[in-house]
N, C-alpha and C positions, 0 to 999 in steps of 0.2 A: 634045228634049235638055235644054233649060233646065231642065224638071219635074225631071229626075232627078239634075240638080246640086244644086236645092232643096233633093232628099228626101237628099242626101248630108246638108247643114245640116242637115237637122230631125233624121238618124237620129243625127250626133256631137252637136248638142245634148241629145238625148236621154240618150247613152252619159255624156254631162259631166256632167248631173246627177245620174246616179246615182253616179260616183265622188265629185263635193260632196257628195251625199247622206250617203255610207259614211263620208267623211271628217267628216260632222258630229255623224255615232253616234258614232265612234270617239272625237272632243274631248266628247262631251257638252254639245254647242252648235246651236241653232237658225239661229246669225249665217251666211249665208251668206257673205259677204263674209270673217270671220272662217276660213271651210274654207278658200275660196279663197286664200288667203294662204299656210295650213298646206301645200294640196299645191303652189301654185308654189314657197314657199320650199324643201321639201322634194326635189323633183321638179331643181330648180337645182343642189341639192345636190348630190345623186346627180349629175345627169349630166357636172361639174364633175369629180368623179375618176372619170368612166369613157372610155374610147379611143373616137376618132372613129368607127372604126365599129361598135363594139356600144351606141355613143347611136344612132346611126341603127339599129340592130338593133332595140332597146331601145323607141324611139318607134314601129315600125312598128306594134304591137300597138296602141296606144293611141287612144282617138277624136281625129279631126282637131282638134278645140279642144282639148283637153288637147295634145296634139302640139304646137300654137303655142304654149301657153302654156311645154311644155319647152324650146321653142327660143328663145323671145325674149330676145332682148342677151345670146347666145349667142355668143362669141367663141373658137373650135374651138383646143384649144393640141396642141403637138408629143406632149406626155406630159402626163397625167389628174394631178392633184392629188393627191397622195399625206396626204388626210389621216385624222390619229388619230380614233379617235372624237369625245374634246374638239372638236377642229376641225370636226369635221362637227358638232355640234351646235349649237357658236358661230355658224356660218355658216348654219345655220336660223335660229337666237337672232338674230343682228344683222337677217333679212329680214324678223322679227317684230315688231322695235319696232311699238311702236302697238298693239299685240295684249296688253295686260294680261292674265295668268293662261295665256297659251299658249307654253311653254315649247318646245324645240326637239325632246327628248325625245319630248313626248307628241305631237308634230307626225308627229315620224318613224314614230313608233309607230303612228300611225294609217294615213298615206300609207302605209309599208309593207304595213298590211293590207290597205287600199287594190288595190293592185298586185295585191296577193295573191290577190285573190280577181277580179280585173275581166282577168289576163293568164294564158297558159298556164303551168304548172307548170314544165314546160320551161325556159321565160325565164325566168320566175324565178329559178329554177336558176343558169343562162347569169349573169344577170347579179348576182347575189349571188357568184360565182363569181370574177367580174374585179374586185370590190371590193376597198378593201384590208381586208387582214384582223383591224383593230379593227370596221369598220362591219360588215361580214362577219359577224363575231360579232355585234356587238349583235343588227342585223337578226334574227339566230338566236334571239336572247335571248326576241327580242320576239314570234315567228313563231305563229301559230296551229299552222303544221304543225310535226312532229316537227323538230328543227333536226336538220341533214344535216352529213356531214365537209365538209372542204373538196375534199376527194378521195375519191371513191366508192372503200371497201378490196375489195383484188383479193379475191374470192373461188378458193379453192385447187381445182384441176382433181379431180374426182370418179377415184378409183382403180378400173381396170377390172381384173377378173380375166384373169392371161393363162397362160400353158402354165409362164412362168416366174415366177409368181406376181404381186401385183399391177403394176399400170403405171399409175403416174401421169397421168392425161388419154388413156387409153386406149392403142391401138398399132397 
């Protein structure tokens, strides 16, 4: 039983480097330390204005070190931070001192793709979804994939032919 606690460690190490990895493409930076920074400041961000429990939702996908790293001096509030994009980016920017030339922007922009590409499409979704709707946008802005509404538009029910001619969604 111990072995297979190990191989939990070795497999989330594994999974964390490769999201450092992404994040270090994405800044155009070898600094590992330097990534590292970019996704906890990032990753804090985010989860700062999302609801208790689509942060738990939110971390389940992720590798256990990344996960710890989401949750450290994590202090769970009533209602998520309602912030503007500015604010989201300040609040990268401020956990960035120390990081000349990595701005909060290109932080996010990375992290996001990050996510993007290491979490199911689904969640992603989910929780671009519960953002508020400056970050929501950016995120969009930034997205590799097609940026999406915030509301998937209803598509109109197919008209079926009937005896008294058509019928909307059938009869």
């Amino acid at each position: 039983m111990a072995v297979r606690n190990i191989d939990v460690f070795d497999s989330s190490l594994q999974k964390t480097n490769l999201w450092i990895k992404g994040v270090e493409s994405e800044i155009h930076s070898t600094d590992r330390p330097r990534a590292y920074s970019a996704l906890r400041a990032v990753l804090h961000a985010l989860r700062d204005c999302m609801p208790v429990d689509e942060t738990a939702k939110f971390s389940s996908q992720m590798p256990l070190l990344v996960r710890g790293v989401f949750f450290d001096g994590w202090k769970p509030r009533r209602k998520p931070r309602r912030y503007t994009k500015d604010r989201f980016l300040r609040a990268i920017g401020d956990a960035l001192r120390g990081q000349p030339g990595l701005d909060g922007a290109l932080a996010a922009r990375a992290v996001f793709r990050v996510v993007e590409e290491h979490l199911s499409p689904g969640e992603v979704r989910a929780i671009r979804f519960i953002l508020p709707r400056e970050i929501r946008q950016f995120w969009s802005e930034l997205s590799r994939e097609e940026a999406e509404p915030a509301i998937p538009p209803e598509r109109p029910a197919p008209s079926v032919p009937g005896p008294y001619g058509a019928v909307p969604g059938g009869y």
